[in-house]
C-alpha positions in Angstrom: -35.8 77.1 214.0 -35.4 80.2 215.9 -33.8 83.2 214.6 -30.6 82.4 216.3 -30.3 79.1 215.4 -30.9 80.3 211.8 -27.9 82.7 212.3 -25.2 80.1 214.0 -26.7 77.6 210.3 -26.0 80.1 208.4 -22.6 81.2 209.6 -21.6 77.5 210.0 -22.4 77.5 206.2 -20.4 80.5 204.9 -17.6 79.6 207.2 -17.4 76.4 208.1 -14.8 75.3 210.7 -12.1 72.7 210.0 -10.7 70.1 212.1 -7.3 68.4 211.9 -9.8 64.8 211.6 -12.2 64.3 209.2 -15.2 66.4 210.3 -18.0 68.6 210.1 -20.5 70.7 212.1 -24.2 70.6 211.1 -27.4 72.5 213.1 -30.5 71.0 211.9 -33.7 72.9 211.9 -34.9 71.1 215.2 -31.8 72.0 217.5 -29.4 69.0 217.0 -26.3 70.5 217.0 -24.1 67.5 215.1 -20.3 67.1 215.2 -20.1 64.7 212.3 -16.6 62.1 212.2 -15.6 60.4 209.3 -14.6 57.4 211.5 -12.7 54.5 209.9 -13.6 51.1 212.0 -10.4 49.7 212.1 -7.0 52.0 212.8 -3.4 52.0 213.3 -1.6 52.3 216.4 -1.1 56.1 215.3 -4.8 56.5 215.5 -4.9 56.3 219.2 -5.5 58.1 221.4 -7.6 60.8 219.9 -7.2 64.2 219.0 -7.9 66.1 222.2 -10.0 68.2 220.1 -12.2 65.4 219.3 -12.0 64.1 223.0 -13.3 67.6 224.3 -16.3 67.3 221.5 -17.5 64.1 223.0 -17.0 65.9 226.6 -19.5 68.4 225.7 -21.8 65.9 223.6 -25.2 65.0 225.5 -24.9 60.9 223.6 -22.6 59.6 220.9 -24.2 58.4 217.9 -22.5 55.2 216.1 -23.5 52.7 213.5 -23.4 50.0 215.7 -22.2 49.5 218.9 -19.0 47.5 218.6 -17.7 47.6 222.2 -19.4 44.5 223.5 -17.3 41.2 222.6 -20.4 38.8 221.0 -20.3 38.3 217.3 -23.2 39.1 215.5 -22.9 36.4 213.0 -24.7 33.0 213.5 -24.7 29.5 212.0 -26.2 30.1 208.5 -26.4 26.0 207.9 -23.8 24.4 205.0 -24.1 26.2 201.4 -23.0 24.3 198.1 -19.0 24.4 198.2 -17.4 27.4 196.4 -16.7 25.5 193.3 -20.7 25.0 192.7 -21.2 28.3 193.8 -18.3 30.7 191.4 -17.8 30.5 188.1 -13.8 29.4 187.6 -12.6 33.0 187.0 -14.2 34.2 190.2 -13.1 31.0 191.9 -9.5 31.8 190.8 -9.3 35.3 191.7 -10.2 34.4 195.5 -8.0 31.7 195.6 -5.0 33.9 194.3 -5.8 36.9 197.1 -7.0 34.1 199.8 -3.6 32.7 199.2 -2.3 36.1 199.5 -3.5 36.8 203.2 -2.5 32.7 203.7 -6.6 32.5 204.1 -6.9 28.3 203.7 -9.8 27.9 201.3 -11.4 25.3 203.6 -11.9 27.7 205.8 -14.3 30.0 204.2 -16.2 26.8 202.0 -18.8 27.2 204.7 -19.5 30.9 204.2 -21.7 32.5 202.8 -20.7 34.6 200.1 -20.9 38.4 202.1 -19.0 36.9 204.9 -15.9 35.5 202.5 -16.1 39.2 201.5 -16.2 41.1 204.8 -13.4 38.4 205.8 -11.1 39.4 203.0 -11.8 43.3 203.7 -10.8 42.7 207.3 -7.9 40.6 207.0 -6.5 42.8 203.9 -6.6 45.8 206.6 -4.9 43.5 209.4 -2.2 43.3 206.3 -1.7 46.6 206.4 -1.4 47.3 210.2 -5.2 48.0 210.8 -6.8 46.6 214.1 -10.0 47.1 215.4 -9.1 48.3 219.0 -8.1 51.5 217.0 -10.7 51.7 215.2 -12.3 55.3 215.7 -16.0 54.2 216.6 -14.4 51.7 219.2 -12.7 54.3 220.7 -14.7 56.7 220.9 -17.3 53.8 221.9 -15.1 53.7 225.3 -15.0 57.3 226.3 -18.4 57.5 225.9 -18.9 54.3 228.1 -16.2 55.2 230.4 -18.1 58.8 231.1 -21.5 56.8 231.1 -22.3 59.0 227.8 -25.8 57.8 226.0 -24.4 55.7 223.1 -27.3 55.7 220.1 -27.7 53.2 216.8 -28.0 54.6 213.9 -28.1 50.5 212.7 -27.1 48.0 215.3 -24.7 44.7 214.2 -27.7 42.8 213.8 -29.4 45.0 211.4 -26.1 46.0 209.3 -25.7 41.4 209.5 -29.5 41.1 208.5 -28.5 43.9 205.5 -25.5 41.7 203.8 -28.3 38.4 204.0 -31.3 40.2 202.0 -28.5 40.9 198.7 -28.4 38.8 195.7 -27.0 35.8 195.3 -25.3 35.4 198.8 -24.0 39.0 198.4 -22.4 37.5 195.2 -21.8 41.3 194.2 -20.0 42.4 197.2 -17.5 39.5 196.8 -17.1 40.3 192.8 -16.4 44.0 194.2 -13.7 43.2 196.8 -12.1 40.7 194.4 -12.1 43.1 191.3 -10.9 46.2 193.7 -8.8 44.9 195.9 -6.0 47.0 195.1 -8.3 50.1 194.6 -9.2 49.0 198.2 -5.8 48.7 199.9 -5.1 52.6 198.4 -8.4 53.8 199.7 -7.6 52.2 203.3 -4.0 54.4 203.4 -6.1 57.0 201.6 -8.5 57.4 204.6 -5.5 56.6 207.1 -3.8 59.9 205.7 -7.1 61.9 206.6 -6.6 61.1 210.5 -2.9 61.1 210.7 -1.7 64.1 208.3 -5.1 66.2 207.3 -8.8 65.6 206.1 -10.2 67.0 202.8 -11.8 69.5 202.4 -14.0 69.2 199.9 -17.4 66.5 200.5 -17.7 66.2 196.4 -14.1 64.7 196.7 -14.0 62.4 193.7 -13.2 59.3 195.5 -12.0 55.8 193.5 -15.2 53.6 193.3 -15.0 50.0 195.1 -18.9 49.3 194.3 -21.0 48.7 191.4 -23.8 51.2 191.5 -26.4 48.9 192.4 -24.4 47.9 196.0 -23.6 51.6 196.0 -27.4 52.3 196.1 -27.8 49.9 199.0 -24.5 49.9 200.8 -24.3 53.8 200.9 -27.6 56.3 199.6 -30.0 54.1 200.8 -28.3 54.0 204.4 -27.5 57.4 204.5 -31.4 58.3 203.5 -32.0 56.8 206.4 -29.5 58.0 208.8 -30.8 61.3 207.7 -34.5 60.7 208.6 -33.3 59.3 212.3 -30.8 62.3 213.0 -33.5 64.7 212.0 -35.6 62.9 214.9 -33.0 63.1 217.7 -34.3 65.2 220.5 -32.8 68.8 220.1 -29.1 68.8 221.8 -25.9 68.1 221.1 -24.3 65.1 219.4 -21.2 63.4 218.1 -21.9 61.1 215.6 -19.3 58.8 213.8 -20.1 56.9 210.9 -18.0 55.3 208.2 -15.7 58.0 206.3 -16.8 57.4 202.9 -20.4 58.2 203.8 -19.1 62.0 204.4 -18.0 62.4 201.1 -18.9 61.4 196.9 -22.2 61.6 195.6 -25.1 61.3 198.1 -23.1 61.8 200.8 -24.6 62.7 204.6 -24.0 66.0 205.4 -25.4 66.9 201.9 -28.5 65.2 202.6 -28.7 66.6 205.9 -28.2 70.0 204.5 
């Protein structure tokens, strides 16, 4: 890193600028200057449009760096074949609790006997935010998905849907975990939503060691969150030098093992 670039880390360090979203600016040692959003992936019609601020970041960006690119309309979820209905496949207490919060969101059972286990989850995550006025066309990454297509902006994965899907297949069990999780947290996870709602609408914290309510058991934490943000951190370290916004999910900015420390 040149002696400049050492000097703009440095001061960036001591005084670190703040943003009215949740944000962060990093230099890494070989020139990739990073703007670093806390995006949420589905928002409220408050959420839109974006801070200018953010807007004029993207203007300057040379690509936009996302977890997946979400903008295109196929789903990257195929037939998985007919599992063992849900009865066979929770014990009654588990089988209870997602009937009562299925029943809830007016989810009919039959329609999620044919899912696998990390789907019934991520369907319950999504339709819980729907609940609370969420939508995905609001959602920060989707957004800033179509300014960057709308100024023919580079738009780089950090993941791709396929490889996030192909995650969810390879845990435990059907993801057995990840349902336990949303099932056992669900109110935790309604408060975190508004929680991370507050950061774009009224102000973001300040603090990355922010202790944050856990919604994972440490194992999914180690797969879920530090073992993606590992490798997040070894592909923005190989990003040709220049500069970039990158928006990934808001709870990888902050809690233990969180991005920007790693990148740090």
């Amino acid at each position: 890193m040149s002696l400049f670039r050492r000097i703009r880390a440095s001061l960036r360090a001591f005084f670190p600028r703040r943003y009215t979203w949740p944000a962060l600016d990093i230099l890494l040692p070989g020139g990739q200057d990073l703007h670093l959003v806390g995006s949420i992936h589905m928002g409220t019609r408050d959420m839109s449009p974006l801070p200018d601020g953010l807007v004029k970041e993207l203007k300057k960006a040379d690509a936009l760096v996302v977890e997946a690119d979400i903008s295109g309309s196929e789903s990257p979820f195929t037939d998985t074949g007919t599992p063992p209905t849900l009865e066979e496949r929770l014990d009654a207490a588990q089988f209870a609790e997602l009937e009562r919060y299925a029943g809830e969101l007016d989810l009919p059972l039959s329609m999620l006997q044919t899912l696998p286990l990390w789907q019934i989850a991520m369907v319950l995550q999504a339709t819980q935010a729907q609940r609370l006025g969420l939508r995905g066309d609001y959602g920060i990454d989707y957004q800033l998905l179509h300014l960057a297509r709308a100024r023919q902006l580079p738009v780089i994965e950090l993941e791709g849907a396929q490889s996030q899907v192909a995650l969810l297949r390879r845990l435990p069990e059907e993801g057995k975990l990840l349902l336990d999780d949303t099932l056992t947290h669900w109110h935790t996870n309604a408060r975190l939503l508004q929680t991370m709602i507050g950061w774009w609408l009224n102000a973001p914290p300040a603090e990355e060691r922010l202790a944050l309510p856990s919604t994972f058991s440490e194992s999914l934490y180690d797969v879920l969150m530090n073992e993606r943000n590992q490798a997040w951190c070894t592909m923005l370290n190989a990003l040709p030098p220049g500069r970039y916004v990158v928006a990934v999910g808001a709870l990888h900015l902050y809690g233990e093992g969180n991005l920007p420390s790693l990148l740090r």
